[in-house]
SEFIZA-3560 file (N, C-alpha, C; in Angstrom, 3 decimals):
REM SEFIZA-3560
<numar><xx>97.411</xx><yy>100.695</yy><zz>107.368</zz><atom>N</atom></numar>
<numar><xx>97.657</xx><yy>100.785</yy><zz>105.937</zz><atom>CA</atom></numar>
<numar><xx>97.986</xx><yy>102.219</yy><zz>105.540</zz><atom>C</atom></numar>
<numar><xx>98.814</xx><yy>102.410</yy><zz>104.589</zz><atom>N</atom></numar>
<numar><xx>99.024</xx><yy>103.683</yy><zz>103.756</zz><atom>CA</atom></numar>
<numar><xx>98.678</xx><yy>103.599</yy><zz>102.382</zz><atom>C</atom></numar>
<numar><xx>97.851</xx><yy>104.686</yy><zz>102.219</zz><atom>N</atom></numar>
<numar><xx>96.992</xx><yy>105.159</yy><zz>101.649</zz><atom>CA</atom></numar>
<numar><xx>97.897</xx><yy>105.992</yy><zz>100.001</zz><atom>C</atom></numar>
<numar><xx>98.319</xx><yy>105.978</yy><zz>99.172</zz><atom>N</atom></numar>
<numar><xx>98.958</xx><yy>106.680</yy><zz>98.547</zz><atom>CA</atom></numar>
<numar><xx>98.657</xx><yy>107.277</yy><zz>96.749</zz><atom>C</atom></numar>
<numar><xx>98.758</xx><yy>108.042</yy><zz>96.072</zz><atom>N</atom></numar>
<numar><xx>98.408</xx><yy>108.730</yy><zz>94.911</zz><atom>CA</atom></numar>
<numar><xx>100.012</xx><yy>109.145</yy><zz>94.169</zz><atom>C</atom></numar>
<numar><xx>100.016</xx><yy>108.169</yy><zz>93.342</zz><atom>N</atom></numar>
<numar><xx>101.151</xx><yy>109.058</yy><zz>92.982</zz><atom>CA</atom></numar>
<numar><xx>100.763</xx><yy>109.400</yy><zz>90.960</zz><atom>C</atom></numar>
<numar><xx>101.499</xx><yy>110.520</yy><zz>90.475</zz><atom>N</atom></numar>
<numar><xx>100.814</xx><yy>111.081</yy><zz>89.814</zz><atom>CA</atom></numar>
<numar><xx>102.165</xx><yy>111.095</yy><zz>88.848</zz><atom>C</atom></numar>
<numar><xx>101.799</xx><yy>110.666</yy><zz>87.644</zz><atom>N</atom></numar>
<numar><xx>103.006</xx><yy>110.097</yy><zz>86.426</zz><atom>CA</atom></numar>
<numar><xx>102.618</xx><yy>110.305</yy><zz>85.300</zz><atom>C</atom></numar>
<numar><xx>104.116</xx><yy>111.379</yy><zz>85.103</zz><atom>N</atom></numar>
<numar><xx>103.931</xx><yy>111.528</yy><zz>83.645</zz><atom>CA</atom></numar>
<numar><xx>104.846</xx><yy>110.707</yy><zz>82.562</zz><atom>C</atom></numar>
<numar><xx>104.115</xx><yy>110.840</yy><zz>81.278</zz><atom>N</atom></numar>
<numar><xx>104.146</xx><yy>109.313</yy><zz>80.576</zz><atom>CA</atom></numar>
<numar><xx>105.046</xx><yy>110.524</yy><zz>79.191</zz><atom>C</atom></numar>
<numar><xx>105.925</xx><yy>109.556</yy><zz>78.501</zz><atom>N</atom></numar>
<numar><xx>106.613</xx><yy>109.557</yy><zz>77.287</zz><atom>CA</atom></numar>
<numar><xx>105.556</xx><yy>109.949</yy><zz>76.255</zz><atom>C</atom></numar>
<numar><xx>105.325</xx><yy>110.437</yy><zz>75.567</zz><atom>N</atom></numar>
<numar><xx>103.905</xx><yy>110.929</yy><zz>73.933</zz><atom>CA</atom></numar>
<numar><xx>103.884</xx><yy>109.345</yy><zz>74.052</zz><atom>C</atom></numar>
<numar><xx>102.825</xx><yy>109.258</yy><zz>73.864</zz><atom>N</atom></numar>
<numar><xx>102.294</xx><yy>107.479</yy><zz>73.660</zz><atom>CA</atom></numar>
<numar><xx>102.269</xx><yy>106.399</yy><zz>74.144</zz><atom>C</atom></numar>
<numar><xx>102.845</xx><yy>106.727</yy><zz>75.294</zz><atom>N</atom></numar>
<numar><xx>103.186</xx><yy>105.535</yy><zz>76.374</zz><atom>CA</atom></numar>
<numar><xx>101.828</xx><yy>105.327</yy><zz>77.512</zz><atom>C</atom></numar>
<numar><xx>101.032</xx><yy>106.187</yy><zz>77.663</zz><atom>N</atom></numar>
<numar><xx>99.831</xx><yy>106.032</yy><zz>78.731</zz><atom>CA</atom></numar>
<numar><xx>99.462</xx><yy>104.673</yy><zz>78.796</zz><atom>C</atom></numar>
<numar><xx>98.830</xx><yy>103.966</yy><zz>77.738</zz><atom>N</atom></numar>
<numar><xx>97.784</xx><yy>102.862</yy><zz>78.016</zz><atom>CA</atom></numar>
<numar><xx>99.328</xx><yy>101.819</yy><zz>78.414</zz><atom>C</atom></numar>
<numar><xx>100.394</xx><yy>101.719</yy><zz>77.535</zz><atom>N</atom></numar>
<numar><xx>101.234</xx><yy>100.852</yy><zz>77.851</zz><atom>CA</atom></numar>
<numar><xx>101.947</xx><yy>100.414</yy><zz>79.466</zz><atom>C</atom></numar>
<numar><xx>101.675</xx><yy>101.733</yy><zz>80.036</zz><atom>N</atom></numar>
<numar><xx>102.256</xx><yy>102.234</yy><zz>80.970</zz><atom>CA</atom></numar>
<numar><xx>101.375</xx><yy>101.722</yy><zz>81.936</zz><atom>C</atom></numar>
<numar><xx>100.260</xx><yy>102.077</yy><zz>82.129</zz><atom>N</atom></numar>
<numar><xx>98.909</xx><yy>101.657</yy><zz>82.939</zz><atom>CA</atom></numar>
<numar><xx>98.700</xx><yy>100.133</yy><zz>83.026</zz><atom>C</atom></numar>
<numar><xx>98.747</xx><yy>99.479</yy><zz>81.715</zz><atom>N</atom></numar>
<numar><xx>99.198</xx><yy>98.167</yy><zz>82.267</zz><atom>CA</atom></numar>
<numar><xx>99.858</xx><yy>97.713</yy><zz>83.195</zz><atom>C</atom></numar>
<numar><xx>101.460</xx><yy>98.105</yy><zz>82.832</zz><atom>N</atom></numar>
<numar><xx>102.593</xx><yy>97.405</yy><zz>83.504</zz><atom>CA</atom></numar>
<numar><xx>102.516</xx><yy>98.353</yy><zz>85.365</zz><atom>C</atom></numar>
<numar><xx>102.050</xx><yy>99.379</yy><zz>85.064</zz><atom>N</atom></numar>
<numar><xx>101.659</xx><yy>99.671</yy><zz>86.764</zz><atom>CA</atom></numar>
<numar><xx>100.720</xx><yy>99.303</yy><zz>87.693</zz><atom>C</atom></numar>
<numar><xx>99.450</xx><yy>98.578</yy><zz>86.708</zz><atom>N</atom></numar>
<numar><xx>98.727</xx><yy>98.000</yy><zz>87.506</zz><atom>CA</atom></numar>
<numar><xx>99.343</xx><yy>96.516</yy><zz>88.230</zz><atom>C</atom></numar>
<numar><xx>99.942</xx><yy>95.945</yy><zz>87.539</zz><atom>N</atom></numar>
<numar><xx>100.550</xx><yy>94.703</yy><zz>87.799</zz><atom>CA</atom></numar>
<numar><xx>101.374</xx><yy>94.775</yy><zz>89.127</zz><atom>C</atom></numar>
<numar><xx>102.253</xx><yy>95.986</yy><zz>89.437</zz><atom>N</atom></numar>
<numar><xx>102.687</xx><yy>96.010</yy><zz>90.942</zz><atom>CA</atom></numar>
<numar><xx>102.184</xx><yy>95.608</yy><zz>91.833</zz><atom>C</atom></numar>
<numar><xx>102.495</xx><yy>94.907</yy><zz>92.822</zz><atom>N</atom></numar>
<numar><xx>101.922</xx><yy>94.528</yy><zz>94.060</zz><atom>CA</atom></numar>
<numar><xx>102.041</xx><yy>95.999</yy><zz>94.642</zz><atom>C</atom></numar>
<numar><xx>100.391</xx><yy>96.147</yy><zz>95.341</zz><atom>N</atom></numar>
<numar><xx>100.155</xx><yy>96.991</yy><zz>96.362</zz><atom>CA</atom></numar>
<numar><xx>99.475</xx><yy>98.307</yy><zz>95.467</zz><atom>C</atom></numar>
<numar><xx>99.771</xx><yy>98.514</yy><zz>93.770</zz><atom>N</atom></numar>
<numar><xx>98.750</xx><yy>98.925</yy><zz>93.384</zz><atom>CA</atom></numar>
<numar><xx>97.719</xx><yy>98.411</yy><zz>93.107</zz><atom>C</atom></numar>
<numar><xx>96.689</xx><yy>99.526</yy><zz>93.906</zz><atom>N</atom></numar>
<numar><xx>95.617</xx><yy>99.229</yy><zz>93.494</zz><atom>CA</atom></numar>
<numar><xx>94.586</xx><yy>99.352</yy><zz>92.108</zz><atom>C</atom></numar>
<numar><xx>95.054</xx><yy>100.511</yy><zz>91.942</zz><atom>N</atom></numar>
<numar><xx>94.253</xx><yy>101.142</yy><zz>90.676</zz><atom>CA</atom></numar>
<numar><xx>95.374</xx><yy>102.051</yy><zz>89.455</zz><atom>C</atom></numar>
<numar><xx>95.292</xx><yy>102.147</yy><zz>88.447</zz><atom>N</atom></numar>
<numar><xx>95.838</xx><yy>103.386</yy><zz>87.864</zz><atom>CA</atom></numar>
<numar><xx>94.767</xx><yy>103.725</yy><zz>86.402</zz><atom>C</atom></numar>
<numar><xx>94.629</xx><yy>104.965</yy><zz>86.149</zz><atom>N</atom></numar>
<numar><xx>93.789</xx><yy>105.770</yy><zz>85.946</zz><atom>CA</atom></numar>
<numar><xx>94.664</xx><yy>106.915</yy><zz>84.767</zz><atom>C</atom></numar>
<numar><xx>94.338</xx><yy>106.158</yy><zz>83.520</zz><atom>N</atom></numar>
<numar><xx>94.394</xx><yy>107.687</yy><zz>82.360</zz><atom>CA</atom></numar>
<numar><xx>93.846</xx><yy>108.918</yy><zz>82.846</zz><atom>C</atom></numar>
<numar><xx>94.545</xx><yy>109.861</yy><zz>82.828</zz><atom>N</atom></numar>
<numar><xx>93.895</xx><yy>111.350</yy><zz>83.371</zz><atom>CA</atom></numar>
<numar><xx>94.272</xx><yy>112.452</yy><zz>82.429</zz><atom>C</atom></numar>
<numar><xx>93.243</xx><yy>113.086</yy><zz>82.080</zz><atom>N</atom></numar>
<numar><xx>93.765</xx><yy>114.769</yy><zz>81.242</zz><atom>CA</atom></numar>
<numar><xx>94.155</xx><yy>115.041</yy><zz>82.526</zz><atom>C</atom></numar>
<numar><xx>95.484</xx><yy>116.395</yy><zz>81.990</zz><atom>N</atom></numar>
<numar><xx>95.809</xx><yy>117.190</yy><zz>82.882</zz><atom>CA</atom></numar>
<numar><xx>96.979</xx><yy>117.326</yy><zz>82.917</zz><atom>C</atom></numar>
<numar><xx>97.787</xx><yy>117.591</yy><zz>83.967</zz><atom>N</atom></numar>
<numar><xx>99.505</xx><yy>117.846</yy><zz>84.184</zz><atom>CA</atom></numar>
<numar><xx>100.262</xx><yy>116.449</yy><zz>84.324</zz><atom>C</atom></numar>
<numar><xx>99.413</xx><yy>115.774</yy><zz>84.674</zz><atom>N</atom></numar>
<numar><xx>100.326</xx><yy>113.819</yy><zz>84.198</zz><atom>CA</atom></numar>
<numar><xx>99.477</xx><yy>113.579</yy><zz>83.615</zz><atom>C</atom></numar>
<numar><xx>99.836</xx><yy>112.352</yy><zz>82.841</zz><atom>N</atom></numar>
<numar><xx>99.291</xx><yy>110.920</yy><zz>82.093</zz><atom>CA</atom></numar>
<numar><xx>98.590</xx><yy>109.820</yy><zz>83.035</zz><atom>C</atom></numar>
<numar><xx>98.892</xx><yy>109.875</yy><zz>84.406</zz><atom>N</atom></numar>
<numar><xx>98.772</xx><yy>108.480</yy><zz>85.142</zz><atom>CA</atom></numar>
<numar><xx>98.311</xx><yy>108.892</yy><zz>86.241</zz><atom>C</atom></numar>
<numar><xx>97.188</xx><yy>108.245</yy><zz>87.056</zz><atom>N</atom></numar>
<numar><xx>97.574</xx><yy>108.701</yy><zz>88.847</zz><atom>CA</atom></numar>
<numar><xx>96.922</xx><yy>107.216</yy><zz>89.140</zz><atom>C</atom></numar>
<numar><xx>98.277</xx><yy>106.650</yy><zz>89.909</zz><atom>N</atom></numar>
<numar><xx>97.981</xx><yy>105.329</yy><zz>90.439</zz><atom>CA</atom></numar>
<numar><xx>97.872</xx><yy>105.184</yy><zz>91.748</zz><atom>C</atom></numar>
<numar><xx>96.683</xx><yy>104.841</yy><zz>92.634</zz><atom>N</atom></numar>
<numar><xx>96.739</xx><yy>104.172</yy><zz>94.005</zz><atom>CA</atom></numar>
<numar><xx>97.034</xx><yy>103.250</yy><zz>94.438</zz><atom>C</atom></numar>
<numar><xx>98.290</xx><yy>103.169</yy><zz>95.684</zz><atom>N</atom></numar>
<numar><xx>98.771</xx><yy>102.447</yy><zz>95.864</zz><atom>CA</atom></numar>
<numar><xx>97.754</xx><yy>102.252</yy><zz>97.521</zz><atom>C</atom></numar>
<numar><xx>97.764</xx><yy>101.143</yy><zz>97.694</zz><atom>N</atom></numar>
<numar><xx>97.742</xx><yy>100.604</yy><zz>99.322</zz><atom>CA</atom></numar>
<numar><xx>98.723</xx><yy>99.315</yy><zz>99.916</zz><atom>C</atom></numar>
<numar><xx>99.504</xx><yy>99.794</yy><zz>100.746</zz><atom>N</atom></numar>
<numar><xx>100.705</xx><yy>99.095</yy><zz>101.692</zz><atom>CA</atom></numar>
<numar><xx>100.660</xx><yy>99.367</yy><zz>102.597</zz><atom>C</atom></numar>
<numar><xx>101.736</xx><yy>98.623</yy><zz>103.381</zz><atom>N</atom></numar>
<numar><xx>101.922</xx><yy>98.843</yy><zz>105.101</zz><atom>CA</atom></numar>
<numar><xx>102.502</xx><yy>99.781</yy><zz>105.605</zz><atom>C</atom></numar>
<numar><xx>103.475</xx><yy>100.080</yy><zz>104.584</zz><atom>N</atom></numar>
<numar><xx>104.515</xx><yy>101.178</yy><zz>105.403</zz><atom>CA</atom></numar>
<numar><xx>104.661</xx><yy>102.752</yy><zz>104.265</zz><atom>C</atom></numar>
<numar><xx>105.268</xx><yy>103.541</yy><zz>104.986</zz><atom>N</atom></numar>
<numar><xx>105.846</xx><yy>104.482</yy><zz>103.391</zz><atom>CA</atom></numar>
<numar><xx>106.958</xx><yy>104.056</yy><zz>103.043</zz><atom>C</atom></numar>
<numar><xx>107.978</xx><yy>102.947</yy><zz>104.062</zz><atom>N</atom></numar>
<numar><xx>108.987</xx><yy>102.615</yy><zz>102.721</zz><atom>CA</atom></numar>
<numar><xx>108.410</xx><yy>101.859</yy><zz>101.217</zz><atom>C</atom></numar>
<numar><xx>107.123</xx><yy>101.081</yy><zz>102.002</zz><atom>N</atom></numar>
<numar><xx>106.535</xx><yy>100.302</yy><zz>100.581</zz><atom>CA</atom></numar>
<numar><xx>106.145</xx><yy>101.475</yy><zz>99.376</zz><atom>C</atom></numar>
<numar><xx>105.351</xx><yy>102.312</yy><zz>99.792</zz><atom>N</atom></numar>
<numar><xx>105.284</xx><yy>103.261</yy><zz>98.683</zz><atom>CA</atom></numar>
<numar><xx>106.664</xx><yy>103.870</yy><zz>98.283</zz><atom>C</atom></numar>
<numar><xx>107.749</xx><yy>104.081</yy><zz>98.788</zz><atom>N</atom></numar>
<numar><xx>108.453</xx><yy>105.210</yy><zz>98.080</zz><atom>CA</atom></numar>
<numar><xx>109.069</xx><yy>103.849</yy><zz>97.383</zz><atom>C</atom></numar>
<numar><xx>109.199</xx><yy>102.529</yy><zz>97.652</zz><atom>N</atom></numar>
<numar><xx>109.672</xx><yy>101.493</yy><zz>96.884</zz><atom>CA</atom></numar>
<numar><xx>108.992</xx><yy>101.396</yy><zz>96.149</zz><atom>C</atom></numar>
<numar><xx>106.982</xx><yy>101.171</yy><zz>95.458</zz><atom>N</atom></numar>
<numar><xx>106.770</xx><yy>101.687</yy><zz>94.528</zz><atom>CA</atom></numar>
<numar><xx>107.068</xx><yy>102.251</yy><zz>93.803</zz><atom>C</atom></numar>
<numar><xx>107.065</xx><yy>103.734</yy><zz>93.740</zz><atom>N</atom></numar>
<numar><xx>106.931</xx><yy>105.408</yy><zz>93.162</zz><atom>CA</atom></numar>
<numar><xx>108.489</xx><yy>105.621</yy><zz>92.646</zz><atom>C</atom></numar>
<numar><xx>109.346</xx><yy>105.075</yy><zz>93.642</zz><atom>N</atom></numar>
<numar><xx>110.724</xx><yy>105.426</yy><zz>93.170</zz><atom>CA</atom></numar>
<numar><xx>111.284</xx><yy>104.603</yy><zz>92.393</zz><atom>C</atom></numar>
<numar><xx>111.083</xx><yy>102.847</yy><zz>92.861</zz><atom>N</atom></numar>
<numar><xx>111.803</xx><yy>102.133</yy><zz>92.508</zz><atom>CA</atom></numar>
<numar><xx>111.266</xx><yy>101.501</yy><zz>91.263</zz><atom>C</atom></numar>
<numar><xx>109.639</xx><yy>101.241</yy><zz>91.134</zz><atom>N</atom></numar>
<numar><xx>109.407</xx><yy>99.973</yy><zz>90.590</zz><atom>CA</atom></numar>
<numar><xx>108.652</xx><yy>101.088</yy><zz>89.360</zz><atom>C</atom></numar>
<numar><xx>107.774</xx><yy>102.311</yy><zz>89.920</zz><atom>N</atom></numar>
<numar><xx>107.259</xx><yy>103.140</yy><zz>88.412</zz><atom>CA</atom></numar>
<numar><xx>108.277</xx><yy>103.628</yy><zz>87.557</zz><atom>C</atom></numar>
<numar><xx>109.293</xx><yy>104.273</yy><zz>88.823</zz><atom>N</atom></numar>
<numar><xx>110.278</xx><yy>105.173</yy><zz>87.884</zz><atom>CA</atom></numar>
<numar><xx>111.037</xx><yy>104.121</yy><zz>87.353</zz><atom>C</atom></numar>
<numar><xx>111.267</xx><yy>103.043</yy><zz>87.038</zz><atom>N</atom></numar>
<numar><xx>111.822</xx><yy>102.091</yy><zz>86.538</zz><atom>CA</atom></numar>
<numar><xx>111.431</xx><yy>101.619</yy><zz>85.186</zz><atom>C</atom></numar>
<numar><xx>110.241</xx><yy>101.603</yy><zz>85.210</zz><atom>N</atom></numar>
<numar><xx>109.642</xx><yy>101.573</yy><zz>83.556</zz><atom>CA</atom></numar>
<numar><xx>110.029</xx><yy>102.074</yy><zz>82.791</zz><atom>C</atom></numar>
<numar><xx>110.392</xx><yy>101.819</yy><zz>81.702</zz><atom>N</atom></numar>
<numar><xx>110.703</xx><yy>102.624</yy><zz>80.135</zz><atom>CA</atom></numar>
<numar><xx>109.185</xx><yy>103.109</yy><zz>79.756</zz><atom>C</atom></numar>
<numar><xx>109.843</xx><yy>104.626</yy><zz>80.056</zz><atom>N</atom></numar>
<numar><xx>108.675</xx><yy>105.329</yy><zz>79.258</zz><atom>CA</atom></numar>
<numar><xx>107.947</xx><yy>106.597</yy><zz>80.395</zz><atom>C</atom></numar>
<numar><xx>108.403</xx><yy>106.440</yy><zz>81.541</zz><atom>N</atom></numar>
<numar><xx>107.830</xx><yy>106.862</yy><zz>82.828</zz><atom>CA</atom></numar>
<numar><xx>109.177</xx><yy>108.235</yy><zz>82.594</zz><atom>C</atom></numar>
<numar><xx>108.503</xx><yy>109.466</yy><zz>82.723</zz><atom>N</atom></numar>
<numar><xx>109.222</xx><yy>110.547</yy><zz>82.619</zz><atom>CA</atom></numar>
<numar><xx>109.555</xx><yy>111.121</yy><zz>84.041</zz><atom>C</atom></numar>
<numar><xx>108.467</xx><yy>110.748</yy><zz>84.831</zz><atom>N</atom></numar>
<numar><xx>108.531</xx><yy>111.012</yy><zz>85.948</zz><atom>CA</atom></numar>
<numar><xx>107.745</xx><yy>111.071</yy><zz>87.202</zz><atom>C</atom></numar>
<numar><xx>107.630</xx><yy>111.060</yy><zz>88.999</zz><atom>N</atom></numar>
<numar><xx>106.370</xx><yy>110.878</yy><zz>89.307</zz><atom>CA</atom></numar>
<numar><xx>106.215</xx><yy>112.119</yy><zz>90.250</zz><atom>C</atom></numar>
<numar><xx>105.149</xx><yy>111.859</yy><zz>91.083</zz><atom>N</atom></numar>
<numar><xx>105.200</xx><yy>112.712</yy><zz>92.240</zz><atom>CA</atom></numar>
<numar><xx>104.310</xx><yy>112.036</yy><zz>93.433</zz><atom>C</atom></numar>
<numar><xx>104.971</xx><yy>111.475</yy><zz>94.503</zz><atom>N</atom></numar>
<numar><xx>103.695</xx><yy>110.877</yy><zz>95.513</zz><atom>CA</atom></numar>
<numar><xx>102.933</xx><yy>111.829</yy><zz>96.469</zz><atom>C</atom></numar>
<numar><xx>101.790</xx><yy>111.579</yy><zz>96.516</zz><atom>N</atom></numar>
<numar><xx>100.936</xx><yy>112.257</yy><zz>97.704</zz><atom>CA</atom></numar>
<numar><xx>100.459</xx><yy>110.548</yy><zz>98.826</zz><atom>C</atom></numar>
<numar><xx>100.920</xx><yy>110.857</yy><zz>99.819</zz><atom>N</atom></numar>
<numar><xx>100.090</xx><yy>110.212</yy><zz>100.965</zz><atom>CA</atom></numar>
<numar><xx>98.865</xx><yy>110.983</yy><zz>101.737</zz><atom>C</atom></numar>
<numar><xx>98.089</xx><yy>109.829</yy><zz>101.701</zz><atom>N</atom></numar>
<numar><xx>96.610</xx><yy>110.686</yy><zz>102.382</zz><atom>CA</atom></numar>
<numar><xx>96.621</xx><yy>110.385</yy><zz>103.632</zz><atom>C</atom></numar>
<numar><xx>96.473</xx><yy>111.500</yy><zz>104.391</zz><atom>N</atom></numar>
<numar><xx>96.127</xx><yy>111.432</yy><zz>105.631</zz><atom>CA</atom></numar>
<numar><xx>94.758</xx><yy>110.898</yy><zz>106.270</zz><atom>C</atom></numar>
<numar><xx>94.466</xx><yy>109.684</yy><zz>106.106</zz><atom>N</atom></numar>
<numar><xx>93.817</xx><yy>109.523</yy><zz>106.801</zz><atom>CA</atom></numar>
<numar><xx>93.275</xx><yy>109.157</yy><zz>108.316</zz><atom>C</atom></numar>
//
C-alpha cells in the first residue's frame, strides 16, 4: 500500500464544501480542516503512486474551488 498526504488549498469559503466532496474519493481515507498554509490535508491509501497522483492531480484538482495541491508520500 501507499501511504499518501496531500495538502490543499481551498477558494475563501470553500473548506467544509470541499472536505466533503474529497472525502467521497475512493482511496481517501480521511480529510482534515487545518489552520495554516492550506485549507485541507487529505490521506489517501492505494496500491500504486499512479493511484495517488490520479487522486491529487486528477480527481482533487478537478473540483471547483480547489486552488491547488501538493502530495507527500510516506515512506514507510
Amino acid at each position: 500500500m501507499v501511504t499518501a498526504f496531500i495538502m490543499i488549498k481551498a477558494n475563501t469559503g470553500e473548506a467544509d464544501r470541499l472536505q466533503d466532496s474529497i472525502e467521497t474519493i475512493d482511496g481517501v481515507q480521511s480529510a482534515y480542516i487545518v489552520a495554516g498554509d492550506v485549507d485541507i490535508i487529505a490521506k489517501a491509501q492505494v496500491e500504486t503512486p499512479a493511484a495517488v497522483k490520479e487522486i491529487a492531480a486528477t480527481k482533487i484538482q478537478g473540483i471547483d474551488g480547489v486552488e491547488n495541491t501538493q502530495t507527500y508520500i510516506a515512506m514507510d
